[in-house]
C-alpha positions in Angstrom: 18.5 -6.6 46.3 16.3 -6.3 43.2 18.0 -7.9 40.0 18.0 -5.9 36.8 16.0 -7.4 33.7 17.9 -9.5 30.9 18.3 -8.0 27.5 15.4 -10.4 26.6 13.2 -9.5 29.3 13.7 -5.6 28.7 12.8 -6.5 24.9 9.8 -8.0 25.8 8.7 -5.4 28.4 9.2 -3.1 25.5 7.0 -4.6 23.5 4.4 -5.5 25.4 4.3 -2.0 26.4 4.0 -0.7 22.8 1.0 -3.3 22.8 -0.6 -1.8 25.6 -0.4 1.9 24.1 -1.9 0.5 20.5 -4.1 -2.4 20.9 -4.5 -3.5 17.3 -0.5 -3.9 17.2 0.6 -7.3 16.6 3.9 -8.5 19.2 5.8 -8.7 15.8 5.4 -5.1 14.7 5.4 -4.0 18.5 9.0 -5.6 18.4 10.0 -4.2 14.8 9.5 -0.7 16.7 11.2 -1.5 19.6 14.5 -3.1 17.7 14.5 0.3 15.4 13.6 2.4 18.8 17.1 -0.1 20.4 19.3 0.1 17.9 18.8 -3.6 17.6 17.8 -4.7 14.6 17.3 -2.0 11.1 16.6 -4.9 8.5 13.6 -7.4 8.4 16.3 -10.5 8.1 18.6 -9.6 10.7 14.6 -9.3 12.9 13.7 -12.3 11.4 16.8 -14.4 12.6 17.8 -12.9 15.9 13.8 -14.3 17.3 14.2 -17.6 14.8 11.2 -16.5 13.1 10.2 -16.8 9.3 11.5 -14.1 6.9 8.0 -13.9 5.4 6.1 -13.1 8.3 8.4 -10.5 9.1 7.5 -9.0 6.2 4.2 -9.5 6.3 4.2 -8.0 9.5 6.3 -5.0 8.5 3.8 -4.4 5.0 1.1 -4.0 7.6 2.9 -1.7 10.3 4.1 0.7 7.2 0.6 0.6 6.0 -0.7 1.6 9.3 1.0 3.3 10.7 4.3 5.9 10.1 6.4 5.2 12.7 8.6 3.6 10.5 9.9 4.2 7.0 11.6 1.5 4.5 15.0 3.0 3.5 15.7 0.5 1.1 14.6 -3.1 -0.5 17.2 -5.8 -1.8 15.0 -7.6 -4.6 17.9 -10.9 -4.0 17.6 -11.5 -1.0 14.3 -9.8 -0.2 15.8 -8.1 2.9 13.9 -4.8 3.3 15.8 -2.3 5.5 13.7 0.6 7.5 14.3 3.3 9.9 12.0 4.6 13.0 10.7 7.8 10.6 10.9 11.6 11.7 7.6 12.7 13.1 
């Protein structure tokens, strides 16, 4: 009887998978595609907390994806909190 992957374990897969088809992605924008691609995650803090990573790098990370690439779009940016909220964008 084969088991079926966790939620965490299908995440991961994911991502590494993104890795595999773009080699210069780092796991951190690999999994900022994968959330938007999931439904998971649509705002760098929500990203940031639900892997207990630091804000910062997450958008660091996201700066560099956007810059990059245009697979995803910011939507908005909350200059309080520094919460930047993006969308996978319409090719």
């Amino acid at each position: 009887m084969r088991k079926e992957p966790s939620g965490a374990d299908r995440f991961l897969g994911l991502v590494a998978s993104a890795q595999d088809r773009d080699s210069e992605m780092t796991s951190i924008q690999a999994g900022l595609l994968v959330a938007a691609e999931l439904g998971i995650a649509f705002d760098s803090r929500t990203f940031a907390r639900m892997l207990g990573i630091a804000h910062a790098l997450v958008l660091r990370e996201l700066s560099a994806l956007i810059v990059r690439d245009d697979k995803l779009e910011i939507v908005r940016r909350d200059p309080r909190t520094m919460r930047v909220h993006y969308r996978l964008a319409a090719l």
